[in-house]
N, C-alpha and C positions, 0 to 999 in steps of 0.2 A: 763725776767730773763732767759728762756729757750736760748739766745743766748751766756748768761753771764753761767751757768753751762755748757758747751762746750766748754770755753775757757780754764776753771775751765780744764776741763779734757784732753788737750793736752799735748805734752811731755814740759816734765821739762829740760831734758839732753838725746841727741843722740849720740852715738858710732856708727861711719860706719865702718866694718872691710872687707876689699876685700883679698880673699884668693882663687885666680884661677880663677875657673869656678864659685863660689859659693861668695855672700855676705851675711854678718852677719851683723844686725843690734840690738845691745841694747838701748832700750831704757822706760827711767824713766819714769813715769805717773803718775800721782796725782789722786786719788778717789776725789770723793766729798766731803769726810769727809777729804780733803790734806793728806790720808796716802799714801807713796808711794809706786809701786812696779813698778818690770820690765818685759819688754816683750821682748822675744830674739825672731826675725827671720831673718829664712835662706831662700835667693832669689836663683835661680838659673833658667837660659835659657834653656826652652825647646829645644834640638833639633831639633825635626818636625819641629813646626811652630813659634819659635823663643820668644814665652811667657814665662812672669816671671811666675813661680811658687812660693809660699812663704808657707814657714810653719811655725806658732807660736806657741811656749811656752808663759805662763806667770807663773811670779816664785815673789810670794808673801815675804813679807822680813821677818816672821815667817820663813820660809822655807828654808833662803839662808845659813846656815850654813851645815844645812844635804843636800843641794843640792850639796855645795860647795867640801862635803868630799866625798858624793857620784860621781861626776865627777870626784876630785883627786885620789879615788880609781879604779876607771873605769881606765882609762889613766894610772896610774900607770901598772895596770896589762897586759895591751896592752904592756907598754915601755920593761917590765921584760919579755915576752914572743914572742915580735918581734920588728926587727930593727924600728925608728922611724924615718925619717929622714924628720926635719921642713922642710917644705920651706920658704922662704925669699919672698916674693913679693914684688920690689921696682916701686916705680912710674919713669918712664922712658917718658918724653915727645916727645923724637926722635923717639921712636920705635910705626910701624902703624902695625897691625895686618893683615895679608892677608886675604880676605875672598876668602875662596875654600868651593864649595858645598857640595863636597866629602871627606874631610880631616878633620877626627873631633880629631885626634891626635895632641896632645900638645907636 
């Protein structure tokens, strides 16, 4: 049964979200008891020596509403006190990224 509660606790649903230099991952998971929450992390490549770094939150679904107003407050108060400007990151399959040792400007 120990192989059968492991499957039990993989994800349910994954969001891959790529924004630059950084990826976000959300993703749903099932407790044992099937309640579910999510776990958000942020990947990003070390410059040195080229390792993912990741860091996780997990954000229970008690929580998601004062998470939810708490981030739209956050952001809010960034947008009202300095420019904000999105970026866009489209999938482009023509375009190869140059690798230069020295040039870590974007």
């Amino acid at each position: 049964m120990g192989e059968y509660d492991n499957k039990e606790r993989e994800e349910v649903y994954s969001k891959k979200v790529r924004a630059g230099k950084r990826t976000y991952f959300f993703d749903v998971k099932a407790t044992r008891s099937n309640d579910y929450y999510v776990t958000i992390t942020e990947s990003k490549k070390r410059l040195e020596d080229g390792a993912f770094i990741k860091h996780k939150i997990f954000l229970y679904k008690e929580d998601f509403e004062k998470f939810a107003e708490g981030l739209t407050e956050t952001v809010d108060y960034i947008k009202a006190h300095q420019e904000v400007v999105e970026k866009r990151y489209e999938y482009n399959p023509d375009f190869v990224a140059e690798k230069s040792d020295d040039d870590f400007s974007y």
